[in-house]
Structure formats: structure tokens, C-alpha cells
C-alpha atoms as an extended CHARMM CRD file, in Angstrom:
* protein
*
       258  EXT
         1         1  UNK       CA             17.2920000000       29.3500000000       49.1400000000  PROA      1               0.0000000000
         2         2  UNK       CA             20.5070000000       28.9090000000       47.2070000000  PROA      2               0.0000000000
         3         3  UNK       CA             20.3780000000       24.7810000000       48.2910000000  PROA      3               0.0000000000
         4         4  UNK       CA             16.4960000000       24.9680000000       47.2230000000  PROA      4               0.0000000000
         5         5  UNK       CA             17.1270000000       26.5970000000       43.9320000000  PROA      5               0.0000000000
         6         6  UNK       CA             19.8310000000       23.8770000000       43.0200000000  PROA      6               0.0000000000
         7         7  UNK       CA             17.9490000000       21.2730000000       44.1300000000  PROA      7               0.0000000000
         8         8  UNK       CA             14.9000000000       21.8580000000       41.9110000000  PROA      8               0.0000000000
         9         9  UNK       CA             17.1730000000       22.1540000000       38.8750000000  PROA      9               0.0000000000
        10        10  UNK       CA             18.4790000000       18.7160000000       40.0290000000  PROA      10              0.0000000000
        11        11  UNK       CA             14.8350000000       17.2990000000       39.7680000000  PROA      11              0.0000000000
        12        12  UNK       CA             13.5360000000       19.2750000000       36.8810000000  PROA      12              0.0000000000
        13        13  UNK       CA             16.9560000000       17.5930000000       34.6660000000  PROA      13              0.0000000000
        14        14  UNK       CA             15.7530000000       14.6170000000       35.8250000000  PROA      14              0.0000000000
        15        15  UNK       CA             12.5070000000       14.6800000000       34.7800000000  PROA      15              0.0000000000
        16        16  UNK       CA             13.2670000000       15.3930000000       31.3470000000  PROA      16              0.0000000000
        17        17  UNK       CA             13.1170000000       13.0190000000       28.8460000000  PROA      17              0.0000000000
        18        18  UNK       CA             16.3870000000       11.8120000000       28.3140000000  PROA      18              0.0000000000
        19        19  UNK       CA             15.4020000000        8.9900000000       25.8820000000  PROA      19              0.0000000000
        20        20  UNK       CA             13.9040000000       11.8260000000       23.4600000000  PROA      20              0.0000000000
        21        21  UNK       CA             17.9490000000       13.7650000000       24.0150000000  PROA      21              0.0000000000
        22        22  UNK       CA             20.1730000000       11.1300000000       23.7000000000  PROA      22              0.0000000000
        23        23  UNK       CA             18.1950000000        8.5490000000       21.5850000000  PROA      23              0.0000000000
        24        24  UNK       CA             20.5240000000        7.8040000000       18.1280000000  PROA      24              0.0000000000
        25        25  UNK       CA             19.1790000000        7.9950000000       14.9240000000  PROA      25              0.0000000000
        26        26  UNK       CA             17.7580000000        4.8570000000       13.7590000000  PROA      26              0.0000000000
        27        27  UNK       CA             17.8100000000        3.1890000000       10.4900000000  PROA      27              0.0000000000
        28        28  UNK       CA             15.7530000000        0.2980000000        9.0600000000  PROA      28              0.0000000000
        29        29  UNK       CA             16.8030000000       -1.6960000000        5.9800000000  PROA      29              0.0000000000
        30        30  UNK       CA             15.1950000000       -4.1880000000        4.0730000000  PROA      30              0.0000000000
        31        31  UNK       CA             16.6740000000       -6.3310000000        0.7670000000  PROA      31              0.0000000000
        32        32  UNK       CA             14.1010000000       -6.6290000000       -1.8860000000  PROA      32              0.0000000000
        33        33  UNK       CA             13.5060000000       -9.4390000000       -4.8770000000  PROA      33              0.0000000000
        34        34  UNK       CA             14.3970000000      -12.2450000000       -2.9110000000  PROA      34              0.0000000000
        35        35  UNK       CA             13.4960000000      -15.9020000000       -4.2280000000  PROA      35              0.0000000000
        36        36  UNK       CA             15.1110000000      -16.5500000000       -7.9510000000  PROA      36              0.0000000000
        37        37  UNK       CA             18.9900000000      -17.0050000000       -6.6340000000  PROA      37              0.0000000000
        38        38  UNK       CA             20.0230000000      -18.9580000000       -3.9610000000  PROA      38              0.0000000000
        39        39  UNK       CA             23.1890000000      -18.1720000000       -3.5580000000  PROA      39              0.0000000000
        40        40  UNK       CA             22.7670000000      -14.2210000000       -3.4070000000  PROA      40              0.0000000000
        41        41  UNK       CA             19.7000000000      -14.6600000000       -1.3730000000  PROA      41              0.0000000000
        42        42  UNK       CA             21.3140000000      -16.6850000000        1.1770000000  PROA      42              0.0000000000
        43        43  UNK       CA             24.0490000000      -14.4760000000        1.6850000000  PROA      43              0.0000000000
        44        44  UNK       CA             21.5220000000      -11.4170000000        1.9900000000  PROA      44              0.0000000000
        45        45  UNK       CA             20.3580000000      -13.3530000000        4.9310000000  PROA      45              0.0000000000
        46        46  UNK       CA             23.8720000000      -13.5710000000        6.4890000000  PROA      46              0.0000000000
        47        47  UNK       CA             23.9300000000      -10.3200000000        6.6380000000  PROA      47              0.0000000000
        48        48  UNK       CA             24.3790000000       -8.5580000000       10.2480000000  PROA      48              0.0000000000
        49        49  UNK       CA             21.6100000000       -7.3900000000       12.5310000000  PROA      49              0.0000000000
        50        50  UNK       CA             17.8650000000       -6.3170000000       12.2810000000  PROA      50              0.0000000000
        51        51  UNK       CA             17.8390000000       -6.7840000000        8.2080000000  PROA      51              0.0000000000
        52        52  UNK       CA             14.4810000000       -7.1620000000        6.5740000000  PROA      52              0.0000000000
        53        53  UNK       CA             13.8270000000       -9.7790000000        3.4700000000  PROA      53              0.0000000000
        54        54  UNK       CA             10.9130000000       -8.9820000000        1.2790000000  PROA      54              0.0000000000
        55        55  UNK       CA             10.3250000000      -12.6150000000       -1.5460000000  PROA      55              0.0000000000
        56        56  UNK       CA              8.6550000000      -12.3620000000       -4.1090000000  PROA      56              0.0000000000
        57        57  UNK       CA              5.7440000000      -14.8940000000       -4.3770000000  PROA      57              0.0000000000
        58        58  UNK       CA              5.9590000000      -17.6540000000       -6.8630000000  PROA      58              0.0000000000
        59        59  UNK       CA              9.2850000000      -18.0930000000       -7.1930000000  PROA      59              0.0000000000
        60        60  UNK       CA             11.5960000000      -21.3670000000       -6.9260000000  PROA      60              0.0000000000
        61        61  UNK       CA             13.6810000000      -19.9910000000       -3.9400000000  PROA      61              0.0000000000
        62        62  UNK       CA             10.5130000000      -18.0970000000       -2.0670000000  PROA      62              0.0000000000
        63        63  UNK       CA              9.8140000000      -20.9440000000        0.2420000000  PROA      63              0.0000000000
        64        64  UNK       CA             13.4100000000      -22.0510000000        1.2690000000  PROA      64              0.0000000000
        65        65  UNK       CA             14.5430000000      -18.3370000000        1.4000000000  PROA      65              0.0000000000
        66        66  UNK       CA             11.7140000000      -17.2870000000        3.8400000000  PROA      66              0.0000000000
        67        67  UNK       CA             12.0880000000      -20.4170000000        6.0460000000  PROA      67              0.0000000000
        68        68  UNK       CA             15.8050000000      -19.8380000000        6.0980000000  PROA      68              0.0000000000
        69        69  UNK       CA             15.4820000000      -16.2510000000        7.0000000000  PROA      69              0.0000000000
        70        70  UNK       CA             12.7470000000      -16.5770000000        9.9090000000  PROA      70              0.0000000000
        71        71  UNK       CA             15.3820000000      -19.6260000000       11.4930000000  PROA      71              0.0000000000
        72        72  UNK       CA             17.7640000000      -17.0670000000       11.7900000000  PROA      72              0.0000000000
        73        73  UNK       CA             15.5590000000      -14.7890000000       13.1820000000  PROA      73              0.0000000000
        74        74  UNK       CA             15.0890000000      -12.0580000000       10.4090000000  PROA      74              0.0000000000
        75        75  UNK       CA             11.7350000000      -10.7810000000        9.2890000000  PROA      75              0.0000000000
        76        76  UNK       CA             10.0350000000      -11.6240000000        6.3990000000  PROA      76              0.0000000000
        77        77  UNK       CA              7.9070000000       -9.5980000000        4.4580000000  PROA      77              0.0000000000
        78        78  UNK       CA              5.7570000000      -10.4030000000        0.9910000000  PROA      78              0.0000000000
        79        79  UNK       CA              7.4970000000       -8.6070000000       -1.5860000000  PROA      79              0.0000000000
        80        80  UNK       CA              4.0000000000       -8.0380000000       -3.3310000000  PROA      80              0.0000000000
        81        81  UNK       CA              4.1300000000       -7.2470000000       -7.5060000000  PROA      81              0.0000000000
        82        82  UNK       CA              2.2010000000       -4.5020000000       -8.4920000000  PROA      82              0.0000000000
        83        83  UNK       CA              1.4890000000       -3.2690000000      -11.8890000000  PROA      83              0.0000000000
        84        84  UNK       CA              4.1610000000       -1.1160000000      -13.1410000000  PROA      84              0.0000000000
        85        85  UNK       CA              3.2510000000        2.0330000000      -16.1120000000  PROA      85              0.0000000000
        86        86  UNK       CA              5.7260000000       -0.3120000000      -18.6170000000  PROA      86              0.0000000000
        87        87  UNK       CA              4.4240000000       -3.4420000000      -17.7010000000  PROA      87              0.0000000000
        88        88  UNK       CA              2.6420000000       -5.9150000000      -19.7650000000  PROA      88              0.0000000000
        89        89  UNK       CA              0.0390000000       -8.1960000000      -18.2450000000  PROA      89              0.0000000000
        90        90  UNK       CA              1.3330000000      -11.4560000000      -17.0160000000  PROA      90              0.0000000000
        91        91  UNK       CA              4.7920000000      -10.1390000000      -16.5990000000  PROA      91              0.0000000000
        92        92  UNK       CA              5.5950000000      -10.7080000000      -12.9540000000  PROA      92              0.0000000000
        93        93  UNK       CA              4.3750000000      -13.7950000000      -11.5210000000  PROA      93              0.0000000000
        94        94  UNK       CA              1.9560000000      -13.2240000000       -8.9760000000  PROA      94              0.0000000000
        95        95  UNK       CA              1.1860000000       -9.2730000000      -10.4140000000  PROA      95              0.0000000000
        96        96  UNK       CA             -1.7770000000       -7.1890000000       -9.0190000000  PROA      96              0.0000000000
        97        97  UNK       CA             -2.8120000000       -5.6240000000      -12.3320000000  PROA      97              0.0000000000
        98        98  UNK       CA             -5.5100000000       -2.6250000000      -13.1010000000  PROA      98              0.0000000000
        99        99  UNK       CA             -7.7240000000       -4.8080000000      -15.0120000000  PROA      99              0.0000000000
       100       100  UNK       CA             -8.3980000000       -6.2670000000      -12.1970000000  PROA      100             0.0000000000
       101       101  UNK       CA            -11.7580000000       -6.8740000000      -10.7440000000  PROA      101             0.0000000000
       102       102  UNK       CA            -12.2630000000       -6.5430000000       -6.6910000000  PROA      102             0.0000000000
       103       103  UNK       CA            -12.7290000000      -10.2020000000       -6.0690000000  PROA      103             0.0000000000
       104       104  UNK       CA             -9.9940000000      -11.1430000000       -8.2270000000  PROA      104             0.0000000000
       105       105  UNK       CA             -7.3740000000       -8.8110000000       -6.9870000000  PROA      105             0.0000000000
       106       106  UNK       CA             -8.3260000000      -10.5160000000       -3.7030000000  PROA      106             0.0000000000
       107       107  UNK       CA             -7.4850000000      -13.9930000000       -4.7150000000  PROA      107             0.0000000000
       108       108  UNK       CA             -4.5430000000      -13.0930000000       -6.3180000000  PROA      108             0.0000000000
       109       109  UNK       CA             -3.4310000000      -11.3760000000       -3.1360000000  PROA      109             0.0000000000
       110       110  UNK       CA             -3.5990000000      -14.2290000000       -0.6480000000  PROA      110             0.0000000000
       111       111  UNK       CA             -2.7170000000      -16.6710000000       -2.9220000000  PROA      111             0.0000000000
       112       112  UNK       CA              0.4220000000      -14.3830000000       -3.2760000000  PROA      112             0.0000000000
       113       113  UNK       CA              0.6750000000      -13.9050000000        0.8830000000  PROA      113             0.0000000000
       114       114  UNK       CA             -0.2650000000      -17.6300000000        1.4620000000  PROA      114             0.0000000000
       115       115  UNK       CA              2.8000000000      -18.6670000000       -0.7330000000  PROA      115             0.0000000000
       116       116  UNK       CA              5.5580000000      -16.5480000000        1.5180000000  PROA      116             0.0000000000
       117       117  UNK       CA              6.0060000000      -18.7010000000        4.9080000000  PROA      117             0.0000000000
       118       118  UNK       CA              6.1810000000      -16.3190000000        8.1040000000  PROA      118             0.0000000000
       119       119  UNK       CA              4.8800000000      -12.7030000000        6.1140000000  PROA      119             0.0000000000
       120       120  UNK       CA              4.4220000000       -9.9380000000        8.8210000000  PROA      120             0.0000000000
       121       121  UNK       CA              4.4600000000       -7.4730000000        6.4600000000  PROA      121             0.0000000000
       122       122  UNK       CA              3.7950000000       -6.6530000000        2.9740000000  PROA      122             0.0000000000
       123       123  UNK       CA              5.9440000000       -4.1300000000        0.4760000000  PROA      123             0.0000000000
       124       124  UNK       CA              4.9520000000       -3.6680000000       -2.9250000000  PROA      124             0.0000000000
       125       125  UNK       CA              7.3440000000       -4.2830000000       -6.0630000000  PROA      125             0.0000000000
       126       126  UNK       CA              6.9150000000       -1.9070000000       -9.2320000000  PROA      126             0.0000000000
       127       127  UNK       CA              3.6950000000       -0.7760000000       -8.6410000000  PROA      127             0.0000000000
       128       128  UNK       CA              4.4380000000        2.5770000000      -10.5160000000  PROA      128             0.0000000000
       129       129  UNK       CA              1.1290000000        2.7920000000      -12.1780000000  PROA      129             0.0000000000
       130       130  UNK       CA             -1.2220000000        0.9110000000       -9.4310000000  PROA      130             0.0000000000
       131       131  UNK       CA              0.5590000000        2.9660000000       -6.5560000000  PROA      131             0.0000000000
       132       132  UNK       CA             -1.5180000000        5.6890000000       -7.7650000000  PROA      132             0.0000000000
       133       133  UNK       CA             -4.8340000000        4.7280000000       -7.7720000000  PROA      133             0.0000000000
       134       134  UNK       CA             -6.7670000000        5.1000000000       -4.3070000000  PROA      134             0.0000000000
       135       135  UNK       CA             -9.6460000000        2.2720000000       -5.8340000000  PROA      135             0.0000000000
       136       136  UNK       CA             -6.7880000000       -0.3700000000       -6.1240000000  PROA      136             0.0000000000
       137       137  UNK       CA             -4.5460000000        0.6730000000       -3.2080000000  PROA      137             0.0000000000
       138       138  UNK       CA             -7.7320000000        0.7330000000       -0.7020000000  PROA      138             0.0000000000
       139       139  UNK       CA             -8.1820000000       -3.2540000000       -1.7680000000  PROA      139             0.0000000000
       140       140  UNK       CA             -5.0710000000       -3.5720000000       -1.4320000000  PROA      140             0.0000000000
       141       141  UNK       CA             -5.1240000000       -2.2070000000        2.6890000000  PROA      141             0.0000000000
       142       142  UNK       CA             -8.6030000000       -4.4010000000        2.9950000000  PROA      142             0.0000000000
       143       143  UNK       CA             -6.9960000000       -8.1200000000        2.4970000000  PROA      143             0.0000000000
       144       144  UNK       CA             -3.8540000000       -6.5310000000        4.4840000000  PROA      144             0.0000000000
       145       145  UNK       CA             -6.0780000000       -5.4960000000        7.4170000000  PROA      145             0.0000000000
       146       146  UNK       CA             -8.0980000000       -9.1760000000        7.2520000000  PROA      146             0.0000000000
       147       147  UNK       CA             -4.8190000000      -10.5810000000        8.0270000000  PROA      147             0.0000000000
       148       148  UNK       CA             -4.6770000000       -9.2590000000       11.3420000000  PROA      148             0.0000000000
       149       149  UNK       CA             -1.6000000000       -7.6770000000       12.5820000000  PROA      149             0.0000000000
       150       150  UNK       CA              0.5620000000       -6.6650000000        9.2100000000  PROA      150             0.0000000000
       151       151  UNK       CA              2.3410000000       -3.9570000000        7.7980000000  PROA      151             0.0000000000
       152       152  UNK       CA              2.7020000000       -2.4090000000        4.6690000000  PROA      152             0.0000000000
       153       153  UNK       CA              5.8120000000       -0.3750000000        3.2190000000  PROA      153             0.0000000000
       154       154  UNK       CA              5.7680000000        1.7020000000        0.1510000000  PROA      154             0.0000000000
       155       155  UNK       CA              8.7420000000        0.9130000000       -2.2420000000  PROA      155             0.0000000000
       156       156  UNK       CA              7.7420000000        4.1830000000       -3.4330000000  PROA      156             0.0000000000
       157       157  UNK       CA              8.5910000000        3.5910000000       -6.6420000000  PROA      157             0.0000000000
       158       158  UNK       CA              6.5570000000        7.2640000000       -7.9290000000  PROA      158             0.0000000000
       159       159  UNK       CA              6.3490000000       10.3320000000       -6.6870000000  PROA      159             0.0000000000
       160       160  UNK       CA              2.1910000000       10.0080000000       -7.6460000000  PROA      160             0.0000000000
       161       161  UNK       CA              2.1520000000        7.0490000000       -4.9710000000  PROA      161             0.0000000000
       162       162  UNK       CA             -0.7560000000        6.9570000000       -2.8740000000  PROA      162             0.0000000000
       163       163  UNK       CA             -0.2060000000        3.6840000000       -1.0740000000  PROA      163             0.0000000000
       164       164  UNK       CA              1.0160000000        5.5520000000        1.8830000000  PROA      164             0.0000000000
       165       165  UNK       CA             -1.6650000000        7.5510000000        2.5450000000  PROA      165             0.0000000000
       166       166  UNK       CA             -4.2760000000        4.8800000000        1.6390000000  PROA      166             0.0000000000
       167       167  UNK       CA             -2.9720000000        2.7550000000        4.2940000000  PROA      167             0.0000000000
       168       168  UNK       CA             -2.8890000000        5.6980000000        6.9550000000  PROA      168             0.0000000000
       169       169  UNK       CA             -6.6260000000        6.0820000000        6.3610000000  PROA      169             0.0000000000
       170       170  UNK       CA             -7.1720000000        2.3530000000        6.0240000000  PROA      170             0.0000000000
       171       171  UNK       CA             -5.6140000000        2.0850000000        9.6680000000  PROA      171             0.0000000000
       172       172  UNK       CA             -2.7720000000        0.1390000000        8.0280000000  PROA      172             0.0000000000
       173       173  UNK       CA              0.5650000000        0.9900000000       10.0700000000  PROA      173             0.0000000000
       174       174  UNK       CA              2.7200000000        1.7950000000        7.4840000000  PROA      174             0.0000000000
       175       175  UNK       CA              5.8790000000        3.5250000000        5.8940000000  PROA      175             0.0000000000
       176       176  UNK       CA              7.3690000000        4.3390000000        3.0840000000  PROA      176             0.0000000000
       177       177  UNK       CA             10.7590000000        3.6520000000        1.4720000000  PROA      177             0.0000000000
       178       178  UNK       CA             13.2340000000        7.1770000000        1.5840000000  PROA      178             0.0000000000
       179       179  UNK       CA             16.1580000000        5.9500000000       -0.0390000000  PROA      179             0.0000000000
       180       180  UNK       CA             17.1630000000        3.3240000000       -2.7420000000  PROA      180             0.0000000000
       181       181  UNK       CA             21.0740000000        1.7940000000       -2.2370000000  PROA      181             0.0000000000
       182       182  UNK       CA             21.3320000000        0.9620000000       -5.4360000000  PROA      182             0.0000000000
       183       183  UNK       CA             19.6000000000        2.4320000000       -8.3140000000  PROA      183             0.0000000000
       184       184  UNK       CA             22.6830000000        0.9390000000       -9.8540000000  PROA      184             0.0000000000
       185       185  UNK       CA             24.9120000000       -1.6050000000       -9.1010000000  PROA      185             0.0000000000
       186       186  UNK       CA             28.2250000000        0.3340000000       -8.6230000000  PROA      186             0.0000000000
       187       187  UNK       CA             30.2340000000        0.4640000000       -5.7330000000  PROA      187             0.0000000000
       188       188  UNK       CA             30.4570000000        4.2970000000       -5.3830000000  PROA      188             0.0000000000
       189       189  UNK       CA             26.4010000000        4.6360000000       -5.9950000000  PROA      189             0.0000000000
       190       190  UNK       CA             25.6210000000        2.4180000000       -3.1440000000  PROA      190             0.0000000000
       191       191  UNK       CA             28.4430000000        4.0760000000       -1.1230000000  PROA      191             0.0000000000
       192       192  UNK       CA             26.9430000000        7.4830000000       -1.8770000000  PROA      192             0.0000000000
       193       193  UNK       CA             23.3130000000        6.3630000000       -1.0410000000  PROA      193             0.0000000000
       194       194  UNK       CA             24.0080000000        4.4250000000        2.3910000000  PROA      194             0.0000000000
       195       195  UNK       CA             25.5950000000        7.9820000000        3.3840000000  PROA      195             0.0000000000
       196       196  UNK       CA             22.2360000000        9.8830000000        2.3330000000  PROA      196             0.0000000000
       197       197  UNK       CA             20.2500000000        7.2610000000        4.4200000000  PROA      197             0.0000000000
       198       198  UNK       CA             22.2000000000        8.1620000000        7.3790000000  PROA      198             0.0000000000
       199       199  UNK       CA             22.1160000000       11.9490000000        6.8540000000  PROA      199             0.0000000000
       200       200  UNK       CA             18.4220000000       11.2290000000        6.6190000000  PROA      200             0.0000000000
       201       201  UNK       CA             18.2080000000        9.9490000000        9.8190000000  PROA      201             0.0000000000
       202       202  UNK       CA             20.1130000000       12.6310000000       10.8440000000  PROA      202             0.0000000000
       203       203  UNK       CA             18.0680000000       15.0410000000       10.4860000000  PROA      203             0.0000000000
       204       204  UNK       CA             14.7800000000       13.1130000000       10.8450000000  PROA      204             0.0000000000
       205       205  UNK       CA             15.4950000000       10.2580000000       13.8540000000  PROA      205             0.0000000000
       206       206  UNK       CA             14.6090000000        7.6680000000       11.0770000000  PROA      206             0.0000000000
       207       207  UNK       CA             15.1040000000        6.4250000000        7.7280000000  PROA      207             0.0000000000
       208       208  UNK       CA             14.2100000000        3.5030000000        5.6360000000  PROA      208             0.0000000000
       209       209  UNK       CA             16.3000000000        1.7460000000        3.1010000000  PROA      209             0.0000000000
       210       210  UNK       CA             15.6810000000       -0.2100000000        0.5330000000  PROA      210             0.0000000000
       211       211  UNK       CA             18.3670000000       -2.5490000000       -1.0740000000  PROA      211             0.0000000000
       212       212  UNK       CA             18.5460000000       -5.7270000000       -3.7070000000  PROA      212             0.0000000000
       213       213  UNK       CA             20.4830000000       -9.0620000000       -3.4830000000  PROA      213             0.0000000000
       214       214  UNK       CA             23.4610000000       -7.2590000000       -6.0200000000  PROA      214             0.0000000000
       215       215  UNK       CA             27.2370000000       -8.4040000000       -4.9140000000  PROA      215             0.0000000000
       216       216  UNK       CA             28.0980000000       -4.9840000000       -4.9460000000  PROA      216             0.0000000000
       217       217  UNK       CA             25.1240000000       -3.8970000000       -2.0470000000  PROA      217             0.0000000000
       218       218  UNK       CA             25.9400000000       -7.0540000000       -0.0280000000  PROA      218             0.0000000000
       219       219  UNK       CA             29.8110000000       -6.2190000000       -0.1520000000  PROA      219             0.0000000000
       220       220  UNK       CA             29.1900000000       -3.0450000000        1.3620000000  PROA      220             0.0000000000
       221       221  UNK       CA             26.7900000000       -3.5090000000        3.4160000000  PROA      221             0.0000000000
       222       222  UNK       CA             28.8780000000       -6.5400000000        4.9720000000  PROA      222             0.0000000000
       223       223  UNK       CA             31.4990000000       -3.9030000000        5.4690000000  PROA      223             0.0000000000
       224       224  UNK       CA             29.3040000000       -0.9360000000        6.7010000000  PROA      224             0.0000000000
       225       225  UNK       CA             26.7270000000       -2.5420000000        8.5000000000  PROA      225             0.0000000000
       226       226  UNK       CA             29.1930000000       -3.4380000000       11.6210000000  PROA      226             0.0000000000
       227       227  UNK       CA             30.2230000000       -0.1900000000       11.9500000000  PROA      227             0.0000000000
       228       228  UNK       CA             26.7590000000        1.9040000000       12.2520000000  PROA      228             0.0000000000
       229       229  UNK       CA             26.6480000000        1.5180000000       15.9200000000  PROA      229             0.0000000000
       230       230  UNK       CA             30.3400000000        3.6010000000       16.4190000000  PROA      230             0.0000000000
       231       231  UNK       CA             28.8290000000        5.8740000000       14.4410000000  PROA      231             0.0000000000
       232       232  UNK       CA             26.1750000000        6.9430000000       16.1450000000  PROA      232             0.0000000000
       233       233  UNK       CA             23.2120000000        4.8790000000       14.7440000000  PROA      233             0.0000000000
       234       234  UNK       CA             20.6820000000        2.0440000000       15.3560000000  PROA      234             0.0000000000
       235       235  UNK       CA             19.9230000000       -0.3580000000       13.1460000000  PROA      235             0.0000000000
       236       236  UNK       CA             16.2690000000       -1.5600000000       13.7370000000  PROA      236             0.0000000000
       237       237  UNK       CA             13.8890000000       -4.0710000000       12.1450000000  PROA      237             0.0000000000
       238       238  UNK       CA             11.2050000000       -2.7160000000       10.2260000000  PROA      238             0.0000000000
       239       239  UNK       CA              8.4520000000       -3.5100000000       12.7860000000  PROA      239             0.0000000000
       240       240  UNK       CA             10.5460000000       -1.1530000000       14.9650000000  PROA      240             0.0000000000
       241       241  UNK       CA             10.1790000000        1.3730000000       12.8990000000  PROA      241             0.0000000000
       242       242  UNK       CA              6.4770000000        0.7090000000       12.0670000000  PROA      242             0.0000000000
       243       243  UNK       CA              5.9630000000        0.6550000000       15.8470000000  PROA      243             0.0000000000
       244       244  UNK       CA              7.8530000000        3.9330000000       16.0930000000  PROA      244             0.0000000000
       245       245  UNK       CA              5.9260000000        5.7200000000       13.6580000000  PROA      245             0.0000000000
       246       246  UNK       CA              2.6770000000        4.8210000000       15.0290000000  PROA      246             0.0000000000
       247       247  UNK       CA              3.1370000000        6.2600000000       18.6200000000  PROA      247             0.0000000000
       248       248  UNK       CA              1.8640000000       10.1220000000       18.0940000000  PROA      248             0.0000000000
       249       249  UNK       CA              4.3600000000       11.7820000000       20.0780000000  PROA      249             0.0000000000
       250       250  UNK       CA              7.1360000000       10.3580000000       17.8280000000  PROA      250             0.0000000000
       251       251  UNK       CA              5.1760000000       10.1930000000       14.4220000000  PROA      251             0.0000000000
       252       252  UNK       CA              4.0970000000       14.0740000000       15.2050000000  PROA      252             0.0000000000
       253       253  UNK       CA              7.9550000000       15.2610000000       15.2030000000  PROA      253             0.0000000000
       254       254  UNK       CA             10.9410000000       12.6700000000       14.1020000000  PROA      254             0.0000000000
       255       255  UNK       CA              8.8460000000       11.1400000000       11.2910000000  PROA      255             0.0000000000
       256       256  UNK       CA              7.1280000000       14.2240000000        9.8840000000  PROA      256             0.0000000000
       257       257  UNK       CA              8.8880000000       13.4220000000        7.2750000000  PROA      257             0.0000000000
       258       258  UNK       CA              7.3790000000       10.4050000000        5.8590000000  PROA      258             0.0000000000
């Protein structure tokens, strides 16, 4: 009885799901406002492992950036510019704007998408004002859905955004942004923020960065990048993630939070 007892334990630890036990908290990170500078953008793509690179469309870099960053095998996304509450019309090249009508927020968007080489995804820039209008953002998921298999991620630039939850309805698989590196470009802020995207994780299984081509977030994340694995984390791309979040076991628990 003893030998039976034991050996049903044996099976039943077995059977659990380990993956769900031992599976490290994962991170995703992706570098926004590529395709003015070179230099910076090019070392952004040097950087190690799964990194993301969201370009901005119309701009003298966008092309050579994105083709440099899909040869190395990195992920591009369209770094898309949405109206911001202090914006003024015309201010961002390639800017999704209230005034707007429905056919020609449409062209706007693919000419934007069509001028970023290898796009899987789409994350909006600004957007502070247009975030929060369901009309706009439900467009917006539309042309992204046409396009066959993309993503979108919410910068998450206000609290009022509801680009997330648009997309979610729209049957857009998407996520939003939980921490900012660099909300300014010293040292000790982006030091401080990396740390509260891995206590995020922590707690949650998953956490999304967002970070800009500033010397001071490439320094450190050429230092700390390296060492995320000895410390108990994944790095993934951001289609992991997205892929993550959209099976229901995992999107009903570790990601509750987005």
C-alpha cells in the first residue's frame, strides 16, 4: 500500500505542469524613434538578444535602419505618429490627426506602413489625445487587421488610452507598454526603471519596456542586457510576448495585468 501510495505521488508530480513552476519571468523590450540618426540607431540594433525597433515613417534613416535591423534578425515594427493633446497639425511627419476623415486616415496609414520595410507590428508614437478616442482607434485596428497577421502595442502614452482595448475587441493581438526606461536621459533614471521592469515581471510573468536611441539607455542596456539571464529572466521578442498573451490560460493569470 505504502509502495502504491508513493508511487502515485511519483506520477501525480509528474503530471504537473512544470513549465507553469519553473518558467522565468520574461521581459520584452523594444527601442522607439528610430530613423533620424544613424549612428545611435545603428548601435540600438547592436544591441544583444530579442530587441524590438519601432521607425518612424518618413524619415531619412527609416529604410536603411529597418533593412539593417531585419539582416540581423531583429523585428521591426512601424513606429506609427499619432496626434498628441500639444500637437499642432503637420508636426510629425506621417501624423494620424483628429481632423481626420475615415478614408484619409486610411491612406495616411499605409502610406506610413508601406514606407517601413519588414513591419510585423505597429506601436503608436504620442498619440496622447487620439489614444482616447474609440472612433479613431477602431480605424486604426481596421487597416491593422487588412494587413493580415500584425500586432499592435500601446506606447501608452495616457492613462485615458483606449487603444488597448480597441484592439482586444477589434481581434487585434495586442499589448501595451508598462514601463518607460527613460523618461529622462540620466543614468540613475534608466537604472531605476530597468529594475521596476523586472520587479514587474516579477510579480506578473511579463513586462514590456519601452526605450529610445539615448547614449545613456544604450550604455546600460549594453551592460545589463547580458546579464538578465543569471538573473533569473528571459528576454523575448515582442511577438513572444504577443503570442503569450493571446493563449487564455496564460493571458487569464500572468498577464492580468495588462
Amino acid at each position: 500500500m505504502i509502495v502504491l501510495r508513493a508511487t502515485l505521488l511519483a506520477l501525480m508530480c509528474f503530471a504537473l505542469p512544470l513549465h507553469a513552476a519553473s518558467a522565468p519571468p520574461r521581459i520584452a523590450i523594444i527601442i522607439d524613434d528610430l530613423g533620424y540618426k544613424k549612428n545611435a540607431g545603428e548601435r540600438a540594433i547592436n544591441l544583444p538578444g530579442p530587441i524590438a525597433y519601432a521607425i518612424l515613417p518618413d524619415t531619412p534613416r527609416g529604410t536603411y535602419l529597418a533593412e539593417s535591423a531585419h539582416a540581423g534578425g531583429k523585428e521591426v515594427l512601424l513606429h506609427l505618429p499619432l496626434q498628441a493633446v500639444k500637437d499642432q497639425a503637420g508636426e510629425e511627419p506621417g501624423s494620424l490627426t483628429l481632423d481626420m476623415s475615415k478614408e484619409t486616415f486610411g491612406k495616411a496609414f499605409i502610406d506610413d506602413f508601406d514606407s517601413i520595410p519588414h513591419a510585423i507590428g505597429v506601436n503608436s508614437h504620442r498619440g496622447s489625445l487620439l489614444t482616447r478616442h474609440p472612433g479613431h482607434m477602431s480605424w486604426l485596428m481596421e487597416e491593422i487587421k487588412q494587413r493580415g497577421n500584425l500586432f499592435f502595442v500601446d506606447s501608452y502614452t495616457t492613462a485615458s488610452s483606449v487603444a488597448l482595448s480597441v484592439a482586444i475587441e477589434s481581434g487585434v493581438p495586442a499589448v501595451k507598454r508598462d514601463v518607460f526606461l527613460d523618461p529622462d536621459t540620466q543614468p540613475g533614471t534608466v537604472a531605476r526603471e530597468f529594475a521596476r521592469l523586472k520587479k514587474l515581471a516579477r510579480q506578473h510573468g511579463y513586462a514590456v519596456g519601452i526605450g529610445h536611441p539615448y547614449a545613456s539607455t544604450l550604455e546600460y542596456l549594453e551592460k545589463a542586457l547580458p546579464g538578465l539571464r543569471a538573473d533569473g529572466y528571459e528576454l523575448i521578442s515582442i511577438s513572444e510576448m504577443i503570442a503569450a498573451k493571446s493563449r487564455p490560460a496564460e493571458s487569464a493569470g500572468k498577464l492580468s495585468a495588462e
